[in-house]
C-alpha positions in Angstrom: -33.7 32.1 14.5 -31.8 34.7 16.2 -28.9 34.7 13.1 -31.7 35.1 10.8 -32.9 38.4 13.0 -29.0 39.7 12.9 -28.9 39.1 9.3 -32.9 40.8 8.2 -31.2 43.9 10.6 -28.0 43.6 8.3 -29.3 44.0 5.3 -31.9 46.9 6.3 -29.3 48.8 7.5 -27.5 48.3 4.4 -30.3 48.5 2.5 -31.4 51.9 4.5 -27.8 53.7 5.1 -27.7 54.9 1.3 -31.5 56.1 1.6 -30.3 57.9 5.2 -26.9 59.3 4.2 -28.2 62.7 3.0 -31.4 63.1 5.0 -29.9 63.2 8.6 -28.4 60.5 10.9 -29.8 56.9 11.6 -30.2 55.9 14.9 -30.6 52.0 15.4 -31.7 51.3 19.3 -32.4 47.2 20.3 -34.1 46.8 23.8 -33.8 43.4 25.5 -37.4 42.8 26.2 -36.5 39.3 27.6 -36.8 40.3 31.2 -33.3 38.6 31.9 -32.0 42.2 32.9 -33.3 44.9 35.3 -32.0 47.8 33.1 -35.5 48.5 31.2 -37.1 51.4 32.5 -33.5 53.0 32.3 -33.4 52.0 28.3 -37.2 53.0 27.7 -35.8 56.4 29.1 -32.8 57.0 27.6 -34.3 56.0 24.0 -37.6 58.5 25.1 -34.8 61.2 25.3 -33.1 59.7 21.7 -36.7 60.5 20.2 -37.4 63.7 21.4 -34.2 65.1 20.4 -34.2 63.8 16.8 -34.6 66.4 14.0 -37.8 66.3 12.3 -37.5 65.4 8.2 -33.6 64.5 8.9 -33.6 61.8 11.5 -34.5 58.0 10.8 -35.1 55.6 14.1 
C-alpha cells in the first residue's frame, strides 16, 4: 500500500513538474497524521506560513 502511495506521488509530480515549470514553484508538503510523533501543531504551522506566502497564479501546493 504504502509503495503504491510513493509511486501515485511519483508520477504526479512528474506528471505536474512540466505543467509547474513556467507558472511558479511547486511546493510538495506530507504531514504524518499517524499520531506516532508530537511535531504536528509545529508542521500545521510552518505549512500555514508556506501557504500564506505563496504567490497567487504562480504557486502550485
Amino acid at each position: 500500500m504504502r509503495t503504491l502511495q510513493l509511486v501515485m506521488i511519483t508520477l504526479f509530480v512528474l506528471a505536474s513538474s512540466s505543467i509547474c515549470q513556467s507558472a511558479g514553484n511547486l511546493y510538495i508538503v506530507g504531514v504524518d497524521e499517524s499520531g506516532s510523533y508530537t511535531m504536528r501543531p509545529k508542521v500545521i504551522k510552518m505549512v500555514e506560513r508556506l501557504i500564506h506566502s505563496l504567490e497567487p497564479g504562480g504557486d502550485t501546493l
